[in-house]
N, C-alpha and C positions, 0 to 999 in steps of 0.2 A: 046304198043298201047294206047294214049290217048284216050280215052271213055269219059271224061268230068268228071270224078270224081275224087276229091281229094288224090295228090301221100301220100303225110306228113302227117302224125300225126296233128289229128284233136283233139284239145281241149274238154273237156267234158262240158256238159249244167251248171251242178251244178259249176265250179271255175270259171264262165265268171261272172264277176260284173257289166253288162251290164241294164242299166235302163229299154229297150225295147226289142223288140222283130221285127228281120228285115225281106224285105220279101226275099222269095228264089230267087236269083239272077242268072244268068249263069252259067258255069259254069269254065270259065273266074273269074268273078267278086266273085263269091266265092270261088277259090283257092287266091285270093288278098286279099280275106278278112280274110282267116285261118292264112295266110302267118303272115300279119299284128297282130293277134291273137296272135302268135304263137309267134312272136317278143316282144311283148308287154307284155306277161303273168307274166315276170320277176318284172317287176314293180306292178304290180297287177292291172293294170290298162287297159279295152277292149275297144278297140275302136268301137265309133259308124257307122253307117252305110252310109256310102257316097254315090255320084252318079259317077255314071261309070266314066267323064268327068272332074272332078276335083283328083289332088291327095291330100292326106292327108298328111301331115307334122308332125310329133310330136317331140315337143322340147326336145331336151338333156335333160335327168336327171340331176343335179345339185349333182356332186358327192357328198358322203356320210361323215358327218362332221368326223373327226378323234375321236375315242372312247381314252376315259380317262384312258380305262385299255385294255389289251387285251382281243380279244374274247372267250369268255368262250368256247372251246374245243366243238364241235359234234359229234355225233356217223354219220355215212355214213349213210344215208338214204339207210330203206331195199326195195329190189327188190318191183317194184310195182305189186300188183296180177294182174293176167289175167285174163279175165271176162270168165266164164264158153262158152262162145259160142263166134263163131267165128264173125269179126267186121262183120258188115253190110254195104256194099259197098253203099247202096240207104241210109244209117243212118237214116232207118225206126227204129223210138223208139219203146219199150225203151231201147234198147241198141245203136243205134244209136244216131245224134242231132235231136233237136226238129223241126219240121216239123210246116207249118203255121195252121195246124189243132190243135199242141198240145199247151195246156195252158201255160200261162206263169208263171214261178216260183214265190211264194210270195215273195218279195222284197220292202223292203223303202227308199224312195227317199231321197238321201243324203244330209246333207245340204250343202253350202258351203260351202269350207275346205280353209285356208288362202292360199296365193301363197306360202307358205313355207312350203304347210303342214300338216301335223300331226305327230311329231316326237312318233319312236315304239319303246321300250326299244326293245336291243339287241336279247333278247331269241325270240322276236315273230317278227324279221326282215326275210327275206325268203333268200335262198342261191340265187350264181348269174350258179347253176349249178354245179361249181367245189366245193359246199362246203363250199365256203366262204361267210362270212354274206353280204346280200346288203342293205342297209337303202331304206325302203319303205314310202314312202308318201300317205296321204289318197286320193282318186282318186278328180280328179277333176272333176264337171259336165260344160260340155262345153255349156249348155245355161245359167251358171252362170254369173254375170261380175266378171272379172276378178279384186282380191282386190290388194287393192295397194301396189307394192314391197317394201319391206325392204332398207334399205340406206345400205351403203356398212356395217356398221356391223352389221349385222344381220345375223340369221346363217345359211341361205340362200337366194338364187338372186331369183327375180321374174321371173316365168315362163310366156312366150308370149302367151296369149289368142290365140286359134283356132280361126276360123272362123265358125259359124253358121252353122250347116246341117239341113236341113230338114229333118225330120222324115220323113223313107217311110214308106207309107201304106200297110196296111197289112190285108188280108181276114178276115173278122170277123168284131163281132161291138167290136163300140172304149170304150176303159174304163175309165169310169169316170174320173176327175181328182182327185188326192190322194190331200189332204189337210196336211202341217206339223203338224204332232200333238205340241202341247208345251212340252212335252218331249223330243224333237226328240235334241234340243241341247246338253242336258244333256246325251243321249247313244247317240251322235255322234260316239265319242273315241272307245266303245267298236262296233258300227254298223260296224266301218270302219274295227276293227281289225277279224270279221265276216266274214268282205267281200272280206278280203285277206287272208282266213282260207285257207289251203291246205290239203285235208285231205290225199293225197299220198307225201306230203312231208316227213322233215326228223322230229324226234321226236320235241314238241317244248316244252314248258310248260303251263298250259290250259290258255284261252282266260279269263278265270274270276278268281279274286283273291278278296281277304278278304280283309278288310278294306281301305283305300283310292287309289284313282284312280290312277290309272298307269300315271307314271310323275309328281303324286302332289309332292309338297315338305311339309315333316312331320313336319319341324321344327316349322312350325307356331305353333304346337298343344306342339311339347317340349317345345316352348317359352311361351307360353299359363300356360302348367304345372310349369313348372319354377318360372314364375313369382307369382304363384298359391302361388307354396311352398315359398318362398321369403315372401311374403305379408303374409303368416302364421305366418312365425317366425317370422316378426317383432309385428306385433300384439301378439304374445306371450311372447315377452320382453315387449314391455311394458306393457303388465297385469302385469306379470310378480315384473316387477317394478315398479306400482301402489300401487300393493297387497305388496310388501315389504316394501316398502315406512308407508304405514298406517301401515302394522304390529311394525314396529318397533319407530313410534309415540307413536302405544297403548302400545309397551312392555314399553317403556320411562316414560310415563305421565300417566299409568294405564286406559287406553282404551278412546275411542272417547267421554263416559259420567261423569259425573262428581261421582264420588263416595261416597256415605255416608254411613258410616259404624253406625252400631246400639250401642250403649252407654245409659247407663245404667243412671237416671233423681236423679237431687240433691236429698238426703236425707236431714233431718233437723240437722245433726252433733252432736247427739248424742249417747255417747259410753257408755258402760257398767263403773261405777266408781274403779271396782278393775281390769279393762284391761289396758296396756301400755298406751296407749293413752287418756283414762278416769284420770288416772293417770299425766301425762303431763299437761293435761288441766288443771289439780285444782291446781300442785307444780309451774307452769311456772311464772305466774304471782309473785310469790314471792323470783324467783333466781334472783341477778345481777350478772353482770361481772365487776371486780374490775381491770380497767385498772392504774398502779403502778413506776412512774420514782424517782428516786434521784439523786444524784450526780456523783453516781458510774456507777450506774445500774438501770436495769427497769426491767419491768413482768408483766404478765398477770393472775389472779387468777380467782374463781369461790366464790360466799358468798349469805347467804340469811338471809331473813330477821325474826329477832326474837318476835318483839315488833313493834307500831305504833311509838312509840316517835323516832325511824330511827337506834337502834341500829340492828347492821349485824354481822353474826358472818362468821370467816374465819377461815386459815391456819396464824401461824404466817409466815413461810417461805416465804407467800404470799406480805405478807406488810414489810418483813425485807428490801426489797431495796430502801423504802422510807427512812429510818431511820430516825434520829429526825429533819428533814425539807423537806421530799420530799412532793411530791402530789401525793393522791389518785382520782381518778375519779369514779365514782359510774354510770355503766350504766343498767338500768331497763330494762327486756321484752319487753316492748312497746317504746323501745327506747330513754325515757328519762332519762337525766344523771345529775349526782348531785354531788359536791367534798365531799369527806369525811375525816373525821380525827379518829386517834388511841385512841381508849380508854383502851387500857390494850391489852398485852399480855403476852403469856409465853412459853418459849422455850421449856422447861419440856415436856407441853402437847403438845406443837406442835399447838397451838391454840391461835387466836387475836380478839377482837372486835373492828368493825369501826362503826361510826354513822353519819347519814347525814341530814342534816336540811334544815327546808325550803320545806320539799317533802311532801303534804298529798294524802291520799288513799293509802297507805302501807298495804299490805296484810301481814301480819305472816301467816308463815307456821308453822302449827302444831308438836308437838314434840311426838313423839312414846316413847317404852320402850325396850330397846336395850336387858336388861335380858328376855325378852318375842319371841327375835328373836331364830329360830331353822336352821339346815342346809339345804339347801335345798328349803328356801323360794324366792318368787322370789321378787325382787329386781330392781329399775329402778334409774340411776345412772343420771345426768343434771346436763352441766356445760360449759366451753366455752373451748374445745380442742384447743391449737391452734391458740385463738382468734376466733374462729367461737362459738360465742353464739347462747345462749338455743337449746343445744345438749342434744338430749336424748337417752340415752341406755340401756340395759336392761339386765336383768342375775339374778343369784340367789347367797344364800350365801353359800359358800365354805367350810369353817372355821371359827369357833366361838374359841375365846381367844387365837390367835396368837400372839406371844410375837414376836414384832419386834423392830427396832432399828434404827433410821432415822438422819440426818444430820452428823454431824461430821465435818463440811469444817475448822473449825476454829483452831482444835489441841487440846485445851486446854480439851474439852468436854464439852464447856457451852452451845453448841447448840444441843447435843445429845437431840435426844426424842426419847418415852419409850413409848411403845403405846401396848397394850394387846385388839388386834386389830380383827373387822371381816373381814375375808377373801373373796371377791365377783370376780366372774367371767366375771359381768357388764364393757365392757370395758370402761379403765380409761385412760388420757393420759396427756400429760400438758397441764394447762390450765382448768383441771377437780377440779385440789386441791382447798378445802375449798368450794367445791360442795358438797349439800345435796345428802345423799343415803336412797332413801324412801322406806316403806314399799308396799304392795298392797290396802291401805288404804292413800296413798300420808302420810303418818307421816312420820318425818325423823328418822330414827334409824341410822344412822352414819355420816360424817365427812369425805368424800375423799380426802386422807391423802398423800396415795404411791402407789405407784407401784414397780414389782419387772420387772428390766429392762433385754434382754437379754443379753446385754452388759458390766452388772454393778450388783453387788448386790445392798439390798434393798435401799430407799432411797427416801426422799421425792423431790419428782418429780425432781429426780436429773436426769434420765434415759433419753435419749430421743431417745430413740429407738420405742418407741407407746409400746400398748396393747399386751401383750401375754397372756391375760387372768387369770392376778396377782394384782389383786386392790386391797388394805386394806384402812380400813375406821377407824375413832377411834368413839368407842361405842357413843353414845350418852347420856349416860347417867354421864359419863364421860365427855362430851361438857357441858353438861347444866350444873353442880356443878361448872365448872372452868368460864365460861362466867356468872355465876351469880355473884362470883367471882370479875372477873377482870370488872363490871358493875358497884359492888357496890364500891369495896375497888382501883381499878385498878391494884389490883395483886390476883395471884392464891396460895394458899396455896398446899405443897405437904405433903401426909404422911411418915412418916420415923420412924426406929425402930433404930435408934441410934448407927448403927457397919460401919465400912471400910472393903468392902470383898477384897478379893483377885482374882484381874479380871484377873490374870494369871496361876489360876486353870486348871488343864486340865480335874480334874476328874469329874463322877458325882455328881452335888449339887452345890448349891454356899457356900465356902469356906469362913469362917470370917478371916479377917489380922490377922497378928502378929503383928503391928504396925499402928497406926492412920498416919494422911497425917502432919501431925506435931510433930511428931516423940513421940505420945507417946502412949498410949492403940489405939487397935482398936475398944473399946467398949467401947462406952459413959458413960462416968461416970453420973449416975443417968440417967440417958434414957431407954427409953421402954425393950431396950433386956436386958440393966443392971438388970432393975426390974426381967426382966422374970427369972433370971440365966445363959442369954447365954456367955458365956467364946472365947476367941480369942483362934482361931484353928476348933473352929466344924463347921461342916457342915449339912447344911440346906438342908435337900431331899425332903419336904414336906410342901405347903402350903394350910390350909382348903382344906387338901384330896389332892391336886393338885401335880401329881411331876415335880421338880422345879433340874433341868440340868447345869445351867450355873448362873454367878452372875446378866447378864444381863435378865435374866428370874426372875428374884427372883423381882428385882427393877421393871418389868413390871408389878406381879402382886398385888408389895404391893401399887403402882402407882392406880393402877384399885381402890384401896379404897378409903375413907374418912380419915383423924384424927380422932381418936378417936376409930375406930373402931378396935374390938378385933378381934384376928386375933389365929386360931388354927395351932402349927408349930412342926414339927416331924425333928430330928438333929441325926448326929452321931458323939460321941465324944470316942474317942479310942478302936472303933470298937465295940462300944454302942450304941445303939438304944435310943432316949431321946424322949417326947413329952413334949410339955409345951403351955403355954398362953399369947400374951402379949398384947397390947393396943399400937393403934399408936399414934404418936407425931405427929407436923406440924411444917414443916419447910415453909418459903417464899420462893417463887419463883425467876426466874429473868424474 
């Protein structure tokens, strides 16, 4: 029996999205209106309230665009509960609908929604009943106008505007008009997904989420970062490579300022007189360098000066390659050079004088006392090694009355010298010979004479292997007797005690001949050993205390004397012990 009350299932107050409030109509017109309700719910969209006389129309839905992936699987929606008391037939509230006496729900007026829309991500689309997802649009208000459709690609067609209803009236006073707040653009999105909230639906996921809106796209903000980090690193290469840049200018060129290091303000250049260099200063000025060619051969020697009137004293070995027409050249400390010529020498000593004219301001170098030298003294040797003049070096004395034995190239032994020589540790080298060897007092106390090479025995600067720390000098006091000598007379006298030894001895001592070099005594008739009683055969072990090894020892140190001078000699003559006295002779030089 129809009674006038609704057969179907009546929608409940709270899931109508409905903007007003209509008034109670028949009961005709209100089963048309549930029906319509009822139809429409699926969309989420309530229609408003017409006049009995017109029907309502509502356009197709605009099926639902095809999803990118498939739908995320749902649980079935659970059984909906049943309200503790049974429906109310009148839908006297509040378990019934609302009546023209009950208030109207708080609600905001929606704003426009474009004709396409408000697209709903997936999870919060509502089923179409069986389950499956329907794409929901946000409602449209029908006193809207209607905005303008999309062209065919868009990703939906524009829905036909309704026609105008009149609002019915409804018992009560009317309610203000609502004003859009200025926020109401900004919760549109979430007002509409509010408005299609279902809360007997099936599970969905909540209407509010954390950080950007539903449907923004995030990329702008990864492109944003991206770019962030991008613009980072490149600003960090080039610091980067700024700061490498200057570091490695400053490691190059010792930093970006100019550097002055602290150094230490002239002194006035004077040195202590017994230090090397004290030393130097007072001998230099009176060494040349005696540059030497003839016809054969050339060389370079060391000579210094004795006297103002320009005599120099040297090496003969130094001036032998001029021989009787070469040129000497005379070059001074301060550069000035002058020719010079031979005034005497002699092979014996190993000793020559040169003299140069035409030079004033000649400094002489002072002469020391060679017997006054000890082992150990020290010693500063100037000369031209090399050809590199005024060279100085330095060392002490080694050995006092070394018998050596120098020259020899010619065979016969007329260049032999016999030198009872100081031994200096002062490197010597070629080019040193006939260089002064000073004391700590700049005096000369020797003659730099040889060296002992490692290549070569002894030898006046025959060696040329340089310095191993074997220089011999001839005494000085021995230089000045033969240069006074070959100044006054242009020859050197030697001393001699009048035998022929036997330089084939092997024993110790030097041996006298059995026969002279002209086949007759080895012992000069009427000469110094004749006087003394020396006999052909004995042997010489001792001179003034000295023992004497070889015949070349014997001749250095009777070399080392004057003529004239008496000389104490200790012999063995058939395994006899002798001592005796004799007085030397003098023989000329060459």
């Amino acid at each position: 029996m129809d009674d006038g009350k609704p057969s179907g299932p009546k929608a409940k107050w709270w899931s109508r999205p409905s903007t007003g409030r209509a008034v109670p109509a028949g009961p005709e017109e209100s089963a048309s209106v549930a029906d319509a309700a009822e139809d429409t719910s699926v969309h989420g969209v309530a229609p408003a309230a017409e006049p009995a006389a017109e029907a309502v129309t509502r356009p197709a839905e605009p099926p639902a665009p095809p999803l990118a992936e498939p739908p995320v699987p749902v649980e079935p929606p659970a059984p909906r509960a049943q309200p503790l008391h049974a429906p109310d037939e009148y839908s006297t509230p509040p378990y019934g609908g609302p009546g023209p006496w009950a208030p109207a729900p708080p609600v905001q007026r929606p704003v426009p929604t474009p004709a396409h829309g408000t697209p709903v991500p997936p999870p919060y689309a509502g089923t179409n009943g069986q389950g499956a997802a329907v794409h929901v649009a946000a409602p449209v208000p029908v006193h809207a106008p209607a905005p303008a459709a999309q062209g065919a690609g868009g990703a939906y067609a524009a829905a036909p505007q309704p026609h105008a209803v009149p609002q019915q009236h409804h018992h009560g006073p009317t309610p203000p008009p609502q004003q859009p707040h200025p926020a109401q653009h900004e919760l549109q999105p979430q007002i509409s997904q509010w408005l299609r909230y279902d809360p007997w639906g099936a599970p969905q996921q909540p209407l509010t989420h954390a950080g950007p809106p539903l449907g923004a796209d995030p990329q702008p903000r990864r492109r944003r970062r991206g770019s962030a980090l991008i613009g980072a690193a490149l600003l960090a290469l080039v610091a980067g490579g700024i700061g490498g840049g200057i570091g490695a200018y400053a490691e190059r060129n010792g930093g970006l300022t100019t550097v002055e290091l602290p150094q230490a303000g002239r002194d006035s250049g004077g040195r202590a007189p017994d230090s090397v260099a004290g030393i130097a200063s007072s001998a230099l000025p009176s060494v040349v360098t005696l540059h030497v060619s003839g016809s054969a051969e050339s060389g370079t020697g060391t000579g210094f000066v004795l006297d103002k009137k320009g005599h120099i004293l040297t090496n003969n070995h130094v001036v032998a390659p001029a021989g009787s027409n070469g040129d000497i050249t005379v070059t001074f400390s301060g550069g000035e050079t002058a020719p010079a010529e031979i005034v005497g020498k002699d092979s014996g000593y190993d000793l020559a004088v040169v003299k140069v004219t035409g030079v004033s301001g000649l400094k002489p170098l002072p002469l020391g006392n060679s017997d006054n030298v000890q082992v150990g003294d020290p010693v500063v040797a100037i000369g031209a090694p090399f050809d590199l003049s005024n060279t100085v070096t330095s060392g002490i004395i080694s050995a006092k009355q070394r018998p050596i034995t120098a020259g020899g190239e010619k065979g016969d032994g007329s260049d032999v010298s016999y030198v009872d020589a100081l031994q200096t540790d002062a490197p010597i080298n070629p080019g040193n010979s006939g260089g002064p060897l000073v004391d700590s007092e700049a005096h000369v106390i020797g003659i730099n004479s040889a060296i002992r090479g490692a290549d070569s025995g002894s030898g006046l600067d025959g060696g040329q292997s340089g310095s191993i720390g074997l220089g011999f000098a001839i005494p000085i006091n021995q230089g000045k007797r033969v240069a006074e000598e070959l100044i006054n007379t242009g020859k050197a006298t030697h001393p001699v005690i009048g035998v022929t030894l036997d330089m084939k001895f092997t024993g110790d001592g030097a041996k006298v001949g059995g026969k002279g070099a002209d086949g007759g005594s080895a012992v000069t008739a009427d000469g110094p050993a004749d006087k003394a009683g020396i006999k052909p055969g004995d042997i010489i072990t001792e001179v003034e205390g000295g023992r004497v090894h070889s015949g070349e020892e014997l001749i250095v140190k009777i070399r080392a004397h004057r003529p004239g001078d008496r000389l104490g000699l200790r012999l063995t003559r058939d395994g006899k012990e002798l001592s005796m006295t004799l007085t030397l002779g003098s023989a000329s030089g060459t």
